[in-house]
C-alpha positions in Angstrom: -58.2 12.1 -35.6 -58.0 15.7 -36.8 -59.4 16.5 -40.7 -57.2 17.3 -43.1 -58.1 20.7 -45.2 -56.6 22.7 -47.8 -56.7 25.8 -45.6 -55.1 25.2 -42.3 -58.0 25.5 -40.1 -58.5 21.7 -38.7 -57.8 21.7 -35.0 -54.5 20.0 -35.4 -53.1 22.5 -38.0 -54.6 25.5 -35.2 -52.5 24.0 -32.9 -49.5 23.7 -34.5 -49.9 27.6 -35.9 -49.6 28.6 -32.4 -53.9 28.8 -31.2 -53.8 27.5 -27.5 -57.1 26.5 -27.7 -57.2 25.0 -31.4 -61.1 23.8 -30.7 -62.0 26.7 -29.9 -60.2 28.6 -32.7 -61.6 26.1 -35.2 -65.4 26.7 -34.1 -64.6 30.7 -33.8 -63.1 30.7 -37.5 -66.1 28.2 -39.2 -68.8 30.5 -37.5 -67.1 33.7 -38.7 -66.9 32.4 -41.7 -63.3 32.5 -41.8 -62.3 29.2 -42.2 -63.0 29.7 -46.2 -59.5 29.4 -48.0 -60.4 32.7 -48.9 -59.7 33.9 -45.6 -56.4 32.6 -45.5 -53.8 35.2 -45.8 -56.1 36.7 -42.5 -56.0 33.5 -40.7 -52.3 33.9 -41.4 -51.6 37.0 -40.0 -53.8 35.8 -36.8 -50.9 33.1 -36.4 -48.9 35.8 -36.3 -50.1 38.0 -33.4 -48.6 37.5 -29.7 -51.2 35.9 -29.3 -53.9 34.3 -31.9 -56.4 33.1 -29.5 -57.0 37.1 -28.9 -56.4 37.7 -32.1 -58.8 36.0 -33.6 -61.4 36.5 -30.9 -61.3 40.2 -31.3 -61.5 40.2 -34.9 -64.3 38.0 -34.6 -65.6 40.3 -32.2 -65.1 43.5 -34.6 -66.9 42.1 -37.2 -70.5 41.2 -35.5 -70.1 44.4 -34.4 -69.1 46.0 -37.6 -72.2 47.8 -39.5 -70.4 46.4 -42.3 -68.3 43.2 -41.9 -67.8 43.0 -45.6 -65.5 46.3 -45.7 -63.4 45.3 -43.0 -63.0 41.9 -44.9 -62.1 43.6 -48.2 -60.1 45.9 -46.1 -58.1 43.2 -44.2 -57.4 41.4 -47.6 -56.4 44.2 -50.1 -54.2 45.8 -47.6 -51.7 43.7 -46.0 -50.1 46.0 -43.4 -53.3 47.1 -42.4 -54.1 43.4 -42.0 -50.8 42.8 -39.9 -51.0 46.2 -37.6 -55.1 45.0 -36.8 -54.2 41.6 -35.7 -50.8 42.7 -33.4 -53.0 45.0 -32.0 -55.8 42.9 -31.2 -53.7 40.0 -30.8 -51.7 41.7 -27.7 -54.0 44.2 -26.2 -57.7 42.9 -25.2 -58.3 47.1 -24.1 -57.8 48.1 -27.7 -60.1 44.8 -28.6 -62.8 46.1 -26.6 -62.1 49.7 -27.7 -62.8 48.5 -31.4 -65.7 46.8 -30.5 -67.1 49.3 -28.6 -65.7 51.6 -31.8 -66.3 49.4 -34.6 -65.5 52.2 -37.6 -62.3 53.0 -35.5 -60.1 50.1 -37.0 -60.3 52.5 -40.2 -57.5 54.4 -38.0 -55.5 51.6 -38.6 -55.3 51.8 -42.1 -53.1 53.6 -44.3 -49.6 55.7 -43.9 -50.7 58.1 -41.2 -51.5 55.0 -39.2 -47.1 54.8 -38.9 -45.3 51.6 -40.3 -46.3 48.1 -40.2 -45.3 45.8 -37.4 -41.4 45.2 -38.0 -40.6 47.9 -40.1 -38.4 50.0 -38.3 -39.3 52.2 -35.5 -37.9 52.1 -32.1 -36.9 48.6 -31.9 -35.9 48.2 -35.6 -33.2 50.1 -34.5 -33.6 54.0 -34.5 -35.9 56.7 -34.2 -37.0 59.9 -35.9 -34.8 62.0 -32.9 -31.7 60.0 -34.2 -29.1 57.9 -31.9 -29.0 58.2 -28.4 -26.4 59.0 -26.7 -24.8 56.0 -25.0 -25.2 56.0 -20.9 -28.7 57.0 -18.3 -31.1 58.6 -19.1 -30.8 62.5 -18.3 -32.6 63.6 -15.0 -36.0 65.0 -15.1 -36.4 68.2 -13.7 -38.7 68.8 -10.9 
């Protein structure tokens, strides 16, 4: 039987917040240490990401790579759209994963309002763009 904590982070509750491989999530989070209930609202916005498993294993990533994990963590917890845009990004592209880890200062270009909005807030698929409607019909042909 799964343990019960305060935090969410037993295998069972990983499972049920979307991890595919909840074990593995669970060991990930407690070696990190994530798992604290200090880490929540991160661990949160990991359930959030296409896909958490990534997610998480690219943040996790990130940070032993990080010269200083402790930024990123003060970062990811005092900024919450920073904290959502880093985990959809790590969470449905493993390229940009391996590009932060191979760039570990470069999630700081995530971060802040030149970075654009955060993930739901408008855009193209919130329904608009900066050019204004489109006109309804194809595309217009592209000129050789």
């Amino acid at each position: 039987m799964a343990s019960r904590d305060s935090t969410g982070t037993s295998v069972g509750a990983l499972a049920r917040r979307g991890f595919g491989d909840a074990t593995r999530a669970a060991r990930l989070l407690a070696e990190s240490g994530l798992a604290d209930a200090a880490h929540e609202v991160i661990v949160d916005a990991l359930c959030r990401a296409a896909d958490p498993d990534l997610a998480l294993f690219g943040l996790v990533r990130i940070l032993e790579r990080s010269a200083d994990p402790g930024e990123l963590l003060s970062a990811l917890h005092e900024d919450a759209d920073f904290r959502e845009r880093l985990c959809q990004v790590v969470g449905a592209s493993r390229a940009l994963a391996d590009h932060l880890v191979r760039h570990p200062g470069d999630w700081r270009e995530l971060r802040g309002a030149d970075a654009g909005p955060p993930p739901g807030g408008g855009g193209l698929r919130g329904g608009g763009d900066a050019g204004g409607p489109r006109p309804a019909g194809p595309p217009p042909p592209v000129p050789h």
